[in-house]
SEVO-880866 format. One record per residue (C-alpha): residue in three letters; x, y, z. Coordinates in steps of 0.5 Angstrom, whole numbers, padded with zeros to 4 digits, always signed. Example, Ala and Ser with C-alpha at 12.3 -4.5 7.8 and 13.67 -1.06 7.14 Angstrom:
2
ala+0025-0009+0016/ser+0027-0002+0014/
//
This chain:
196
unk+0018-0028+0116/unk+0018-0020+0116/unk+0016-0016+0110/unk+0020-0013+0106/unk+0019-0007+0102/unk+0021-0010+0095/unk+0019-0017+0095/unk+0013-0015+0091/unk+0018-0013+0086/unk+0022-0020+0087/unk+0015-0023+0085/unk+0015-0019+0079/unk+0022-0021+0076/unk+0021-0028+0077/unk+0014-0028+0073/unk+0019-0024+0068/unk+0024-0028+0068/unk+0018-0034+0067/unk+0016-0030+0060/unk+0021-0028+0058/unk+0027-0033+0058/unk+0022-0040+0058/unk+0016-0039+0055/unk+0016-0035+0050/unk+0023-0036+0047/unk+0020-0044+0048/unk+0015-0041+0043/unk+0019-0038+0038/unk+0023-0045+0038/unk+0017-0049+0036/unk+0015-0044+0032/unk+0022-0043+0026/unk+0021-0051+0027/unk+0015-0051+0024/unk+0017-0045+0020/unk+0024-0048+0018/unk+0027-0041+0020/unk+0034-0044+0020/unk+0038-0038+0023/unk+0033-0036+0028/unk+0032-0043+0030/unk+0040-0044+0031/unk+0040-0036+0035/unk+0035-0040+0039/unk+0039-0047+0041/unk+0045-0042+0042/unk+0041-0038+0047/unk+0037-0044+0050/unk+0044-0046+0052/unk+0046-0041+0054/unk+0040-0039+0059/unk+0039-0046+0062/unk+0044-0043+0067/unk+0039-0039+0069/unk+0034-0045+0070/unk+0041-0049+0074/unk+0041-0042+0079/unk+0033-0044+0080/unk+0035-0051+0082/unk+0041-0048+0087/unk+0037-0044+0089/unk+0030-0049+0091/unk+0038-0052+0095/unk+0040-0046+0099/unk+0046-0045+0095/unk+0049-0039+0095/unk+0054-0039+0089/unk+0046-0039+0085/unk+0047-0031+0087/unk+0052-0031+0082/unk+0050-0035+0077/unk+0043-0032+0077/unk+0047-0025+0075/unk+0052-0029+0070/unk+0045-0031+0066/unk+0043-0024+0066/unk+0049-0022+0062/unk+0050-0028+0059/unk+0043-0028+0056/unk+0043-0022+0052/unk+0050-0022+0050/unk+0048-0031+0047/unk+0042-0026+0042/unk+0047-0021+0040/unk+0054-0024+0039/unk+0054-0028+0033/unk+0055-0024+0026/unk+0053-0029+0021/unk+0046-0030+0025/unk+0044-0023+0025/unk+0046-0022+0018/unk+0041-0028+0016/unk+0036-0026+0021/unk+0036-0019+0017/unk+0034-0022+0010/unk+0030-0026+0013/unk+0023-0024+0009/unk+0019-0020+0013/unk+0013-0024+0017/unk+0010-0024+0023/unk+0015-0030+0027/unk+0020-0025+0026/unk+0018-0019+0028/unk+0016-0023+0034/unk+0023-0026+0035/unk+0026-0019+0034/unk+0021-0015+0039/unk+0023-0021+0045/unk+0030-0020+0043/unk+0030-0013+0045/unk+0025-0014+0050/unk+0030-0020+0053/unk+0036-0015+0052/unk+0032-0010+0057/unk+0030-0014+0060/unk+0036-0018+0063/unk+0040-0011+0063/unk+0036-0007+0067/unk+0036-0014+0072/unk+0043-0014+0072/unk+0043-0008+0075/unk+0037-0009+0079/unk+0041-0015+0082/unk+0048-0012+0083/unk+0046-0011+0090/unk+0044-0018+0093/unk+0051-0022+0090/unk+0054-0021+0098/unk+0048-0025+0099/unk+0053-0031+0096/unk+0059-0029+0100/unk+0056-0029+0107/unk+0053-0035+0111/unk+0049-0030+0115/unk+0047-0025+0110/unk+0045-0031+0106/unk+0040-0032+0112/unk+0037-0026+0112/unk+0030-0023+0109/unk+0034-0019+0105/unk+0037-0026+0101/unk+0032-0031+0102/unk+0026-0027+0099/unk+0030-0029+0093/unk+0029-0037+0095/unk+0021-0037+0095/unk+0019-0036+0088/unk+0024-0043+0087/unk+0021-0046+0093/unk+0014-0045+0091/unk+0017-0048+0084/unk+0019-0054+0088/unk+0013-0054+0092/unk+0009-0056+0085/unk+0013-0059+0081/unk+0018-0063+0085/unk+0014-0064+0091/unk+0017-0071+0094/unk+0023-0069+0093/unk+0028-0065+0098/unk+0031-0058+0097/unk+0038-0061+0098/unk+0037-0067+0093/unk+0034-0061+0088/unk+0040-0057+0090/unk+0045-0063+0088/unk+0042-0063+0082/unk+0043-0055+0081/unk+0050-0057+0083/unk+0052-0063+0078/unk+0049-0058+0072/unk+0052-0052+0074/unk+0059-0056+0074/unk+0056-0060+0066/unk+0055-0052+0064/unk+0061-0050+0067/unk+0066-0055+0063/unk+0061-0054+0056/unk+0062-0047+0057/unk+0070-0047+0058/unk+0070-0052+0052/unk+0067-0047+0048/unk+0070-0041+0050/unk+0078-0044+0050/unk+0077-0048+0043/unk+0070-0047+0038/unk+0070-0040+0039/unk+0078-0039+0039/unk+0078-0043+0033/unk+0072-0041+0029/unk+0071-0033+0033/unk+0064-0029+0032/unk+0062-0034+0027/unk+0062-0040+0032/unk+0054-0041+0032/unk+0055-0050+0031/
//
């Protein structure tokens, strides 16, 4: 495969997108757990939710779907809208008493929210990718495949990129019928404060 000039970058936003939307949210979770913080625990069910749409495009994309171009756009914009929408779950977070798990869950919240922004924008180019078979093929679009094929490589390493793909698919349409559920009905009877 020949070089190209941005697959550094590529590289660079996956370990990004490892840290920021897996690792240390999954911390911050166990740790208000632990801590009983009640409205930063709930902010981070809705928003694990919410970015597991990003964990589906990583198992469409090990299958070679395109629609995972999309859906990893989508996850972007869904993820720092999912940390900021809730009104009441702000408002309890902000008179939280002042410690070290706040100020860390707030400082990834806005790091999070730059963070998908800027890739949001960053990945607007790469949305013909899910429109084209041939641009599909290209280097231009698959670089964006070998980060999720080497996550396949350790950690499904038996299984067929078809087979994982599959899977990618039943979740996205399970995500899919959840997030249209929630929209039409929870959050059309209950607004901004929807957060259970």
């Amino acid at each position: 495969m020949t070089q190209v000039w941005f697959r550094p970058y590529v590289w660079i936003d996956y370990r990004l997108a490892v840290l920021f939307i897996v690792i240390i949210p999954l911390i911050l979770l166990i740790w208000a757990f632990v801590q009983k913080a009640e409205g930063i625990q709930r902010l981070l069910m809705i928003y694990w939710r919410v970015a597991s749409l990003w964990i589906i495009t990583i198992y469409l994309m090990m299958g070679g779907f395109a629609v995972s171009f999309i859906t990893d756009w989508i996850a972007r914009i869904l993820i720092p809208i999912s940390l900021w929408f809730w009104v009441d779950l702000n408002d309890e977070i902000e008179y939280q008493p002042k410690g070290l798990l706040k100020l860390l869950f707030r400082s990834w919240r806005w790091a999070t929210t730059v963070y998908s922004i800027l890739g949001a924008i960053a990945f607007a180019p790469f949305l013909s990718c899910a429109f084209s078979s041939t641009t599909l093929k290209t280097n231009y679009c698959s670089v964006w495949l070998e980060a999720p094929l080497l996550f396949k490589d350790y950690f499904h390493h038996n299984s067929k990129p078809a087979f994982l793909g599959f899977l990618g698919i039943i979740a996205l349409v399970i995500y899919v019928l959840y997030l249209s559920y929630f929209i039409l009905f929870k959050l059309g009877k209950q607004g901004r404060s929807a957060t259970q």
